[in-house]
Biopython code that builds the backbone (N, CA, C, O; Angstrom):
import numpy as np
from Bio.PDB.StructureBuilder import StructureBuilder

atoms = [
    (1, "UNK", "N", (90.336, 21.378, 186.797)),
    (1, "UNK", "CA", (89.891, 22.747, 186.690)),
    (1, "UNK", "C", (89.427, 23.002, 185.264)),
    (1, "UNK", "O", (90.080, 23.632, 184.433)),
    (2, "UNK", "N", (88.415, 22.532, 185.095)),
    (2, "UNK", "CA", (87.486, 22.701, 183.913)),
    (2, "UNK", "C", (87.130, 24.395, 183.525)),
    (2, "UNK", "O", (86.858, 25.009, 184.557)),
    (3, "UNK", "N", (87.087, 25.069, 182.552)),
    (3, "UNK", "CA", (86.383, 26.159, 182.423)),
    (3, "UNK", "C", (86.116, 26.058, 180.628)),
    (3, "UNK", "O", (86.916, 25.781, 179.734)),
    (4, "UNK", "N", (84.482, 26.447, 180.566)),
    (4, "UNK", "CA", (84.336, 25.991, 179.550)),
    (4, "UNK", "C", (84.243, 27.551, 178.903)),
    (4, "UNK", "O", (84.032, 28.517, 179.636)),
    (5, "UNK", "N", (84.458, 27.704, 177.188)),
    (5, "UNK", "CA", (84.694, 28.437, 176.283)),
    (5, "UNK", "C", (83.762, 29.255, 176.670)),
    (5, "UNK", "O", (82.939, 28.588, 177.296)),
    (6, "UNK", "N", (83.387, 30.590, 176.619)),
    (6, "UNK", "CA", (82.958, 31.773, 177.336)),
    (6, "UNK", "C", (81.635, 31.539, 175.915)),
    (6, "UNK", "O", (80.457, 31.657, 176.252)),
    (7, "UNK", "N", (81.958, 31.223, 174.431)),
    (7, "UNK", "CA", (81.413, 31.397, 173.704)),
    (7, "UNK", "C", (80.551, 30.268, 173.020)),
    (7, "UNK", "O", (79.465, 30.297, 172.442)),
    (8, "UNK", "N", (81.650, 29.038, 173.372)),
    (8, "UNK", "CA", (80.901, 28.151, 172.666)),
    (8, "UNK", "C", (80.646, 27.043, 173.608)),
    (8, "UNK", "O", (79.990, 26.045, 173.311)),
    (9, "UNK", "N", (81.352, 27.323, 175.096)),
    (9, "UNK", "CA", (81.173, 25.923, 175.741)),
    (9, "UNK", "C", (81.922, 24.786, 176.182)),
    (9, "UNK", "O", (81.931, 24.036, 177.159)),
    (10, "UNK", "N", (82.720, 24.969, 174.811)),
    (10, "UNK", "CA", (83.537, 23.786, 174.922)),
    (10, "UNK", "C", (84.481, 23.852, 176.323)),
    (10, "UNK", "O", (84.736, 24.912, 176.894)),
    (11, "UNK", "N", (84.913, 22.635, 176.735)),
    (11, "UNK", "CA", (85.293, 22.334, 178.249)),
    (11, "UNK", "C", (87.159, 22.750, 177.725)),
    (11, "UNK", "O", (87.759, 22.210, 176.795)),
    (12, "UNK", "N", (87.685, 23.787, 178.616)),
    (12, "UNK", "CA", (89.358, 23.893, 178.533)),
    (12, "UNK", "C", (89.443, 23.586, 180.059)),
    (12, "UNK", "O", (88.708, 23.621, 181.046)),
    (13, "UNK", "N", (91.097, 23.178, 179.641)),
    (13, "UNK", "CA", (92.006, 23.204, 180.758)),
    (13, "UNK", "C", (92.726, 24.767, 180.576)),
    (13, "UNK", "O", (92.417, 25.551, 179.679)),
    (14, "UNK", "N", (93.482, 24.957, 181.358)),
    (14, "UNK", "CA", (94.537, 25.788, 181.366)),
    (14, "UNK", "C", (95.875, 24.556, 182.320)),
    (14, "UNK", "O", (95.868, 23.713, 183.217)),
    (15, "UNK", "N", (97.141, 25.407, 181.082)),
    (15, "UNK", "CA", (97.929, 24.698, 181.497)),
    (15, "UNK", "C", (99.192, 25.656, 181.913)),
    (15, "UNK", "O", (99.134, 26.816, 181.505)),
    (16, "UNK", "N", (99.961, 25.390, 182.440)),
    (16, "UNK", "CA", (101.066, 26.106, 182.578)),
    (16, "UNK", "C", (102.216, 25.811, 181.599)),
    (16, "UNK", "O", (102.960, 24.867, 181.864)),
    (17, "UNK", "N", (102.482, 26.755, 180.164)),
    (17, "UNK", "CA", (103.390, 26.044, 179.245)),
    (17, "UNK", "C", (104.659, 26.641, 179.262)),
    (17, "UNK", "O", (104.852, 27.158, 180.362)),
    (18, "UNK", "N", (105.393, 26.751, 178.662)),
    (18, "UNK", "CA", (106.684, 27.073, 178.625)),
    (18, "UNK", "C", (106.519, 28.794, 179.285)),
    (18, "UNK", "O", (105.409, 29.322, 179.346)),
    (19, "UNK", "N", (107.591, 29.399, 179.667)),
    (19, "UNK", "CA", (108.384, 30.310, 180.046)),
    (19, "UNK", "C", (107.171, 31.128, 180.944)),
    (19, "UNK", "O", (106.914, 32.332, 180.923)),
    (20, "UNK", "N", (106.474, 29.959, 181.794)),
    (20, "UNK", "CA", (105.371, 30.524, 182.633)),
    (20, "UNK", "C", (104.181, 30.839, 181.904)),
    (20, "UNK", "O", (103.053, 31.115, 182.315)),
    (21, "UNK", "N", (104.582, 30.758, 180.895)),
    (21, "UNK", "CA", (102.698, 31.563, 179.488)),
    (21, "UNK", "C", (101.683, 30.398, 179.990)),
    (21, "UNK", "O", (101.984, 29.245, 180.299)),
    (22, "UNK", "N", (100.645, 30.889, 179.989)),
    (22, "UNK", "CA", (99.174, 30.117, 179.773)),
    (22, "UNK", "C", (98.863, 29.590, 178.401)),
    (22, "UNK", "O", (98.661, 30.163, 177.331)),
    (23, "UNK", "N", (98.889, 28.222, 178.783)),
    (23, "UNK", "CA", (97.996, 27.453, 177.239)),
    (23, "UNK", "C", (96.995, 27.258, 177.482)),
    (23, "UNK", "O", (96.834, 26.807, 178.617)),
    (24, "UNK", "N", (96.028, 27.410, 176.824)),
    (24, "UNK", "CA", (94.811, 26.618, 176.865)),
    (24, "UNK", "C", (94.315, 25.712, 175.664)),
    (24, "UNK", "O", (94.264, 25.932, 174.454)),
    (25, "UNK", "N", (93.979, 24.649, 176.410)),
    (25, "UNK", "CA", (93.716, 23.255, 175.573)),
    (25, "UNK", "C", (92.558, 22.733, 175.605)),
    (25, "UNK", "O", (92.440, 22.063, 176.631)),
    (26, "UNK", "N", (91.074, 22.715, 174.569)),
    (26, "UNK", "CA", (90.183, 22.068, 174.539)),
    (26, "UNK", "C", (90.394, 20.660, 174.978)),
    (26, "UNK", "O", (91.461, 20.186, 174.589)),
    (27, "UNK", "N", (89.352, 19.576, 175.963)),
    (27, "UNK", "CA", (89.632, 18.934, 176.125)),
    (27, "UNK", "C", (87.533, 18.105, 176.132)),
    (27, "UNK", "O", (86.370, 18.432, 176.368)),
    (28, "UNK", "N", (88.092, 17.342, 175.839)),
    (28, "UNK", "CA", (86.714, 15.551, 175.853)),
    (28, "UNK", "C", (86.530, 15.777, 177.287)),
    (28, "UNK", "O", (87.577, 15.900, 177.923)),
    (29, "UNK", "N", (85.295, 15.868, 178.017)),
    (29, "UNK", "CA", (85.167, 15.250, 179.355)),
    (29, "UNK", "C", (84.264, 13.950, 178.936)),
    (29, "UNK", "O", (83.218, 13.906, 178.289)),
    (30, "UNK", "N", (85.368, 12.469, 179.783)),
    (30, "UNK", "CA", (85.187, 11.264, 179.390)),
    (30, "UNK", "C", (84.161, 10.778, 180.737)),
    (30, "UNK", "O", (83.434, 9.788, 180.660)),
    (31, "UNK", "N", (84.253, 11.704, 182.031)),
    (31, "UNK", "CA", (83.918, 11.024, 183.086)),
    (31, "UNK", "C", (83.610, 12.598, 184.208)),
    (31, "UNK", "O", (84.175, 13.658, 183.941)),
    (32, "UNK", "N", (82.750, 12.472, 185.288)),
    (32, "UNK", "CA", (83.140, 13.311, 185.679)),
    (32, "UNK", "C", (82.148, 13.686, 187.208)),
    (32, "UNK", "O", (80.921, 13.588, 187.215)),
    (33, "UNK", "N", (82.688, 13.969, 188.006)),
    (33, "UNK", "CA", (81.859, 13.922, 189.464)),
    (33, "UNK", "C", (81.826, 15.204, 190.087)),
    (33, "UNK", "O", (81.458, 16.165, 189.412)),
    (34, "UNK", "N", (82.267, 15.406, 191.679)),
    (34, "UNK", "CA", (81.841, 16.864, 192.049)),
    (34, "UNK", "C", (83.194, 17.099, 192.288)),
    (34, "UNK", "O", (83.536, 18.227, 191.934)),
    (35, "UNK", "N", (84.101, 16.397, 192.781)),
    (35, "UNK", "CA", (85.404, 16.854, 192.873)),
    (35, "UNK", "C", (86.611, 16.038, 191.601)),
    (35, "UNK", "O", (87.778, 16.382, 191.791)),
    (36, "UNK", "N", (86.462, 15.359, 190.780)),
    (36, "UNK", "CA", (86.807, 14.619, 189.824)),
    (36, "UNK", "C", (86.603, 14.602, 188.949)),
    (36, "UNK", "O", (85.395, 14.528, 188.724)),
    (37, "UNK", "N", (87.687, 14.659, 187.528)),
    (37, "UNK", "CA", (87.159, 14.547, 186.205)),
    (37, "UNK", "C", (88.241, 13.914, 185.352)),
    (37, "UNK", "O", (89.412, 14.232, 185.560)),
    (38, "UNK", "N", (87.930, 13.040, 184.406)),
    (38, "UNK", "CA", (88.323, 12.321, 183.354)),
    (38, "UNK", "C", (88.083, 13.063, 182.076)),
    (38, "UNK", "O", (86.999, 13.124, 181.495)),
    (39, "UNK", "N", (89.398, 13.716, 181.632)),
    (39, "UNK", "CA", (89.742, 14.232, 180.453)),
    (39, "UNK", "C", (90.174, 13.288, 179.317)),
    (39, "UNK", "O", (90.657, 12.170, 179.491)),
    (40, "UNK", "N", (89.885, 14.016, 177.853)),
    (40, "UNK", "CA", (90.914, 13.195, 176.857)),
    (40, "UNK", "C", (91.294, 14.696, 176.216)),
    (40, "UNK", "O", (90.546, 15.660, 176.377)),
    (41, "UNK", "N", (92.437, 14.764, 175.534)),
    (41, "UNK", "CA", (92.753, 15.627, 174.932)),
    (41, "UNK", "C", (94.202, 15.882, 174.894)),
    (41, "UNK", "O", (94.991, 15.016, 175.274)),
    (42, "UNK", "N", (94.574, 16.973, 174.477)),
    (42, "UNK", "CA", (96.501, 17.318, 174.178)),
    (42, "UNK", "C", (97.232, 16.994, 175.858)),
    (42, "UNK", "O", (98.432, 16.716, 175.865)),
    (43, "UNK", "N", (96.694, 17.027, 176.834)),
    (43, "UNK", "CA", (97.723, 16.864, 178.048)),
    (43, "UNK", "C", (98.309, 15.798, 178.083)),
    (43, "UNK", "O", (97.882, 14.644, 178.102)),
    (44, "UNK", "N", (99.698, 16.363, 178.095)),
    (44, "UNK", "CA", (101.076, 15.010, 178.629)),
    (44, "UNK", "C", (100.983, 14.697, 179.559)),
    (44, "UNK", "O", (99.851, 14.893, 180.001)),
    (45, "UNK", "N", (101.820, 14.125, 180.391)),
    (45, "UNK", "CA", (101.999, 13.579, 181.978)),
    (45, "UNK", "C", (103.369, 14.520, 181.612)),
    (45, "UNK", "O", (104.156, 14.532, 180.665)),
    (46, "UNK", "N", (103.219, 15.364, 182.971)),
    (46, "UNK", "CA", (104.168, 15.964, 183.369)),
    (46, "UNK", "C", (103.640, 17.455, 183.075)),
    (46, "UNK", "O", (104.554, 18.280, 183.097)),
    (47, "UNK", "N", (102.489, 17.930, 182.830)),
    (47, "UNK", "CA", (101.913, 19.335, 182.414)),
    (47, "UNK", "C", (101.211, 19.815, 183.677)),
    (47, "UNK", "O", (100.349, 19.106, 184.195)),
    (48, "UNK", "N", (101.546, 20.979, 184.184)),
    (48, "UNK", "CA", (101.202, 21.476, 184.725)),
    (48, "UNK", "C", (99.624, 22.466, 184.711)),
    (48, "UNK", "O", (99.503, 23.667, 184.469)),
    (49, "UNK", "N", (98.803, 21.690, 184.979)),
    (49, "UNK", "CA", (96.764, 22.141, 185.137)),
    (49, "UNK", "C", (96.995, 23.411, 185.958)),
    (49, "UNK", "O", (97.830, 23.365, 186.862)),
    (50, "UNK", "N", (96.353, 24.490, 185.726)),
    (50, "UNK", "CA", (96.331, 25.744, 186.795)),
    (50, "UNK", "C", (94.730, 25.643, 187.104)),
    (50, "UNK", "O", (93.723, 25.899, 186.444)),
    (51, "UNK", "N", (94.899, 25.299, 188.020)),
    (51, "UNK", "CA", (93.656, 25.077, 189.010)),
    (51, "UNK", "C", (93.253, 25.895, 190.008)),
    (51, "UNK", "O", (92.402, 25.578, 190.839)),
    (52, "UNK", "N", (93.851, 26.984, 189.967)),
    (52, "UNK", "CA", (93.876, 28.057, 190.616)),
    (52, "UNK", "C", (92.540, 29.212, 189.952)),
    (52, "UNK", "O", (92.569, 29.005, 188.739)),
    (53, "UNK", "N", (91.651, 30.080, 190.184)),
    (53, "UNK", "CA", (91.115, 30.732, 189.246)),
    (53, "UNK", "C", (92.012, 32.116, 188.763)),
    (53, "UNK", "O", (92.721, 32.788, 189.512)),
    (54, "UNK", "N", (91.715, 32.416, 186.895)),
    (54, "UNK", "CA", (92.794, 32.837, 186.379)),
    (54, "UNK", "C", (91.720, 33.705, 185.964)),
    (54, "UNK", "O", (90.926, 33.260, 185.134)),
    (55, "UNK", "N", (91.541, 35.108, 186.501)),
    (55, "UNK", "CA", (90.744, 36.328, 186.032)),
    (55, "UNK", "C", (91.085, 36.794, 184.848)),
    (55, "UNK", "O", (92.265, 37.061, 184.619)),
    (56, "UNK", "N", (90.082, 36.971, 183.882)),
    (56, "UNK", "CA", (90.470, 37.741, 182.496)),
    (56, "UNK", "C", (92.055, 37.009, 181.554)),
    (56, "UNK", "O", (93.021, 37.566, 181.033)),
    (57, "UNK", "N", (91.649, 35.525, 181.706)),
    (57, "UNK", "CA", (92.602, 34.910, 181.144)),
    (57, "UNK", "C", (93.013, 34.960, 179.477)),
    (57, "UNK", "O", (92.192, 35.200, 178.592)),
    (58, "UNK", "N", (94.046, 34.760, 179.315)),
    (58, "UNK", "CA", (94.657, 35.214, 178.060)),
    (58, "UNK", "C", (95.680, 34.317, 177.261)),
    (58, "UNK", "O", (96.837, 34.530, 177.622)),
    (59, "UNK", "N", (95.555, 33.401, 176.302)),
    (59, "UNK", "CA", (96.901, 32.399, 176.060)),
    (59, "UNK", "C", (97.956, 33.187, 175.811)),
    (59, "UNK", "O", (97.681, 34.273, 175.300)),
    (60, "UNK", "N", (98.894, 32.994, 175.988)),
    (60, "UNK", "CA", (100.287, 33.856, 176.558)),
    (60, "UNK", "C", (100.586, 34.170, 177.468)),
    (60, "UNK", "O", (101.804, 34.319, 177.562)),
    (61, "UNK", "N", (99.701, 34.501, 178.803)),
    (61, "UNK", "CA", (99.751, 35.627, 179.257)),
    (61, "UNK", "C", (100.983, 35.169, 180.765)),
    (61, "UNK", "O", (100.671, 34.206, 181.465)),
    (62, "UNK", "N", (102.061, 35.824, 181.027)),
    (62, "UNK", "CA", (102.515, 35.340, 182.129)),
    (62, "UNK", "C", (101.899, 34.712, 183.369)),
    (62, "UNK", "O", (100.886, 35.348, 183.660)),
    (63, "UNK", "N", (102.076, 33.902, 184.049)),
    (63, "UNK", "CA", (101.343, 33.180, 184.919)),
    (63, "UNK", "C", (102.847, 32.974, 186.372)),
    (63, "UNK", "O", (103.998, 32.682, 186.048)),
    (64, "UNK", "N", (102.385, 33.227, 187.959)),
    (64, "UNK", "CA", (103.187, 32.666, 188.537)),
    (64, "UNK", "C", (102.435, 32.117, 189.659)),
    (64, "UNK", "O", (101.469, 32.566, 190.276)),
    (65, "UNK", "N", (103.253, 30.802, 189.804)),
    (65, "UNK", "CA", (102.848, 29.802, 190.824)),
    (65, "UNK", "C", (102.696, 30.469, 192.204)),
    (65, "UNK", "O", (103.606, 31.195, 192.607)),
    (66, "UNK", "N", (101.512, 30.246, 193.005)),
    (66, "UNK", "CA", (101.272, 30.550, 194.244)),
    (66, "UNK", "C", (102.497, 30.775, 195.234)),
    (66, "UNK", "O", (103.446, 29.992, 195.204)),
    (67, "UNK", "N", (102.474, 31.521, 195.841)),
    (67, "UNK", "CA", (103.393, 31.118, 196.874)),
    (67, "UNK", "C", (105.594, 31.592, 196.432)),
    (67, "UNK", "O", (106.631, 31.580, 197.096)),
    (68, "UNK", "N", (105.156, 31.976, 194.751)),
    (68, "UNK", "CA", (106.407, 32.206, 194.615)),
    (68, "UNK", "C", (106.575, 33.923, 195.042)),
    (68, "UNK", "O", (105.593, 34.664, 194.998)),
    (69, "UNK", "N", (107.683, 34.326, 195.373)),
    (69, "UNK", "CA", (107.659, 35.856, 195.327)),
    (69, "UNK", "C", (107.591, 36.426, 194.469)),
    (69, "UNK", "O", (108.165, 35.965, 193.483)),
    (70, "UNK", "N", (106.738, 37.970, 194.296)),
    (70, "UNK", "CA", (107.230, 38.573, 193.115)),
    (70, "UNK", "C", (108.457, 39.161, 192.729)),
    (70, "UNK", "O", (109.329, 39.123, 193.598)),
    (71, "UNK", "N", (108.760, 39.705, 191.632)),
    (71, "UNK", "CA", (109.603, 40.656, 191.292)),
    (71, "UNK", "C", (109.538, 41.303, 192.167)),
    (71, "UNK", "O", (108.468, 41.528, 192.734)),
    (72, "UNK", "N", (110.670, 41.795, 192.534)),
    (72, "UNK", "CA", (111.021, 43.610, 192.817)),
    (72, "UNK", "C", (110.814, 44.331, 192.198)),
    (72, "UNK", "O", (111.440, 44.335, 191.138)),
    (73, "UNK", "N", (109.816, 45.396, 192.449)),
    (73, "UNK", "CA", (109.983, 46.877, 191.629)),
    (73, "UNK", "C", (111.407, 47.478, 191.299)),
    (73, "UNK", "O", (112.423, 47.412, 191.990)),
    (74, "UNK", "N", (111.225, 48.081, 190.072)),
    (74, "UNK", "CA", (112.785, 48.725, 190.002)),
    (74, "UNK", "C", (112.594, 49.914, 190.895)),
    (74, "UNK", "O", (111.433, 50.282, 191.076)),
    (75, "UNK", "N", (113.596, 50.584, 191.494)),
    (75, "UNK", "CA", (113.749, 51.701, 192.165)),
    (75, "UNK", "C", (113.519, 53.145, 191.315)),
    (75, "UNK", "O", (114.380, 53.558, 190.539)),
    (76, "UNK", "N", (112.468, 53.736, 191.517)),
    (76, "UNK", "CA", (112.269, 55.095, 190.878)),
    (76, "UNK", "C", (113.708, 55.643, 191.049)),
    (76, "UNK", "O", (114.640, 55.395, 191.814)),
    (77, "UNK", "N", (113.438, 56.735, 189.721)),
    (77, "UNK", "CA", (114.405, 57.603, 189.908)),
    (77, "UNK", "C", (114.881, 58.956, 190.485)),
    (77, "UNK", "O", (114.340, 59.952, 190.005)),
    (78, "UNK", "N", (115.725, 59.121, 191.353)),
    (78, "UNK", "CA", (115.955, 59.923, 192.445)),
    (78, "UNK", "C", (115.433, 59.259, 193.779)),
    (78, "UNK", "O", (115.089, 59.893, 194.777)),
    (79, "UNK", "N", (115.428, 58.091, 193.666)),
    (79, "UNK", "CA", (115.080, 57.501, 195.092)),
    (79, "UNK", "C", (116.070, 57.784, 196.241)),
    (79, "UNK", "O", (115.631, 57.848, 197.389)),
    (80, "UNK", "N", (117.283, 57.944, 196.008)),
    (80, "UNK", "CA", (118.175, 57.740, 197.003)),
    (80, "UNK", "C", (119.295, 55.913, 196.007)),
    (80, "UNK", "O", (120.401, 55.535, 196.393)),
    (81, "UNK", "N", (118.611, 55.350, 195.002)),
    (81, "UNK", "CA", (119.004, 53.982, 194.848)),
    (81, "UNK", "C", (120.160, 53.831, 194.171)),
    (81, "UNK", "O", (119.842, 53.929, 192.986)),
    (82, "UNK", "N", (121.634, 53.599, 194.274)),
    (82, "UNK", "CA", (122.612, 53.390, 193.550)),
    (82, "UNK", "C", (122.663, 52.372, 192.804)),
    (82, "UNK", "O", (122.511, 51.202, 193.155)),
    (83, "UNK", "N", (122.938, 52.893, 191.448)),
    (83, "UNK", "CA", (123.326, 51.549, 190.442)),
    (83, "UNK", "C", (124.134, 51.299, 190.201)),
    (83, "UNK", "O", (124.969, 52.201, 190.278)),
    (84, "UNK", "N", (124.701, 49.772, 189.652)),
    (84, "UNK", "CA", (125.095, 48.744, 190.056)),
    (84, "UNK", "C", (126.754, 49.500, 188.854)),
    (84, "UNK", "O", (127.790, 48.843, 188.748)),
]
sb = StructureBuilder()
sb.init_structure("model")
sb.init_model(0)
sb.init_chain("A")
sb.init_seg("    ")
for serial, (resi, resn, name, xyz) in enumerate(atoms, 1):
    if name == "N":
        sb.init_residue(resn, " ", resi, " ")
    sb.init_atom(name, np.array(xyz, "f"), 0.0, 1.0, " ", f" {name:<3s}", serial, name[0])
structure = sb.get_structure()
């Protein structure tokens, strides 16, 4: 999931880094086809690529994996909701 710099071009990944935040990492394309590509750059083995499309992306910005649930809203107040 290639997306290149809005400004200059250059080819990023997005990665999934610590505490769910978005990194993004310039990366070399070494190789590259219609469904396939050969990177060089900062990715480890074991980093999570978000290959998903990430609207109005932001480094930091919380990120959650497909398919996980969200949060619960907290319960307005005067809902009827007793606290704990």
């Amino acid at each position: 999931a290639l997306r290149p710099h809005p400004d200059t071009g250059v080819p990023r990944v997005f990665v999934m880094g610590a505490d769910d935040r978005l990194v993004i990492q310039e990366v070399e394309v070494l190789w590259g086809a219609t469904d396939h590509v050969f990177v060089r750059g900062p990715l480890k083995s074991g980093d999570e690529v978000v290959v998903s499309r990430v609207p109005a992306a932001l480094a930091g910005m919380k990120l959650k994996r497909l398919g996980e649930p969200s949060a619960p809203a907290p319960a307005a107040s005067g809902s009827g909701a007793i606290a704990p």
